[in-house]
PLY file of the C-alpha trace (Angstrom):
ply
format ascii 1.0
element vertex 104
property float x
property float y
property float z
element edge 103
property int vertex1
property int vertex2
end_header
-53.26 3.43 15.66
-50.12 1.11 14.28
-50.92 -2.28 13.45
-48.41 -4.82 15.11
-45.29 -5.51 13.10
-45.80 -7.93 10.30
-42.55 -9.44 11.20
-43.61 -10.49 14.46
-47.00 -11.71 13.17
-48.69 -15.54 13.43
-49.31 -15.37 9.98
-46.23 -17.14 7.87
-46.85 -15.48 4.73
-46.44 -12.10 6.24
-42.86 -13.26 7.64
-41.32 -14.85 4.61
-42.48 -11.54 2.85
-41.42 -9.37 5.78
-38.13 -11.09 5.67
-37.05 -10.73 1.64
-38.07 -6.76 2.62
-35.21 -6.87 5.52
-32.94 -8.64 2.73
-33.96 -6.14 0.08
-32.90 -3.13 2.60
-29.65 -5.26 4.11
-28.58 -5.91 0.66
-26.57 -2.84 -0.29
-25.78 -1.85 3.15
-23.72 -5.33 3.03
-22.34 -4.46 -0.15
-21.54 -0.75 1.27
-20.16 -2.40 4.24
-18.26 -5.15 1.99
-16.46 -1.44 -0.13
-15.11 -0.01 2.91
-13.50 -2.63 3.67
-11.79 -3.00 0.36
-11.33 0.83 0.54
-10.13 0.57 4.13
-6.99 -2.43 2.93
-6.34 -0.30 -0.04
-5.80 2.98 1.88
-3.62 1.14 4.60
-1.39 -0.50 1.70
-1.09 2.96 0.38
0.05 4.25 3.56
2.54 1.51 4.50
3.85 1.27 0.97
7.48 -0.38 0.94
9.23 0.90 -2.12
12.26 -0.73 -4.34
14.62 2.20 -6.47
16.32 0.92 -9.27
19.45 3.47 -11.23
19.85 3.19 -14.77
23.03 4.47 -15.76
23.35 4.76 -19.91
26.26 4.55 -21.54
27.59 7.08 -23.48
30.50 4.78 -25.34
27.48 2.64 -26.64
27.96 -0.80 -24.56
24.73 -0.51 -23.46
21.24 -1.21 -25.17
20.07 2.53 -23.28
20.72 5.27 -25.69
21.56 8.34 -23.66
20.20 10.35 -25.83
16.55 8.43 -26.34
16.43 5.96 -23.59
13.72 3.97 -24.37
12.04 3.14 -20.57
8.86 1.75 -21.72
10.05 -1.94 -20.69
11.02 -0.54 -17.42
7.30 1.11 -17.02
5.25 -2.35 -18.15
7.34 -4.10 -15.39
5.76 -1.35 -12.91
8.52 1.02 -12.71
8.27 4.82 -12.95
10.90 7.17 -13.40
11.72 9.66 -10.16
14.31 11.56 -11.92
17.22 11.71 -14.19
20.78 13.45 -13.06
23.43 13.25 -16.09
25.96 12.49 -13.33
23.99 9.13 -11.78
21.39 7.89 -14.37
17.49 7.36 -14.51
16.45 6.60 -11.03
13.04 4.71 -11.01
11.17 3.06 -8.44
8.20 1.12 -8.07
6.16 -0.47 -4.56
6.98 -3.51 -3.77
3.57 -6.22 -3.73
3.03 -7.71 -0.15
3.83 -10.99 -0.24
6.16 -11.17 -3.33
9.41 -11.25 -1.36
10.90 -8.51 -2.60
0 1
1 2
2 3
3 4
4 5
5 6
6 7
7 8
8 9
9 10
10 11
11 12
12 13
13 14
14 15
15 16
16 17
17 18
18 19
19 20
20 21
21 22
22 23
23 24
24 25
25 26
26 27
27 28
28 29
29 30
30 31
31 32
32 33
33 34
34 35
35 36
36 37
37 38
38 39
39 40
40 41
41 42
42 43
43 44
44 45
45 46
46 47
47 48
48 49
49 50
50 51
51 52
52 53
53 54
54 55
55 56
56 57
57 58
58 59
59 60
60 61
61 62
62 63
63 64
64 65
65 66
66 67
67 68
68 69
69 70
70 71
71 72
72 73
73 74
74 75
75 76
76 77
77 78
78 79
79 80
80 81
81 82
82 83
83 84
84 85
85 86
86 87
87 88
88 89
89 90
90 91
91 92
92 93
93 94
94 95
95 96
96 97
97 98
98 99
99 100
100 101
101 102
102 103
């Protein structure tokens, strides 16, 4: 036969001990819970993304600091920009999302 529930018993001991077991099993469901949720915002930023393009066009007279020939883009990529494509007849076209919240 099952004993009564220890968490339900007159004995105090029992229920401070019952209830760091229910905090021991809670625990990491909370943190589980606490993920998903993070996964959950992450996943919905991801699918509402807002994007902003930016064209580079280089100069092939030399005015510009963008060699045609070597463009260096690495300034363009620490800002959070990544290059989409290149067409000789419009430039580097890059984009990057656009940060809730940063007005852009």
């Amino acid at each position: 036969m099952v004993g009564p529930c220890p968490a339900f018993s007159a004995d105090s001991d029992s229920r401070t001990s019952s209830g760091e077991n229910f905090e021991k099993i809670l625990a990491p469901l909370q943190t589980l819970h606490d993920d998903l949720v993070r996964i959950e915002a992450k996943l919905d930023s991801f699918a509402n993304a807002k994007w902003e393009y930016k064209i580079i066009v280089p100069n092939v007279l030399g005015k510009s600091e963008l060699d045609p020939y070597e463009p260096n883009l690495a300034p363009y990529g620490k800002e959070g920009w990544e290059l989409i494509t290149y067409s000789p007849d419009v430039g580097y076209i890059l984009k990057r999302r656009v940060v809730s919240g940063s007005g852009k």
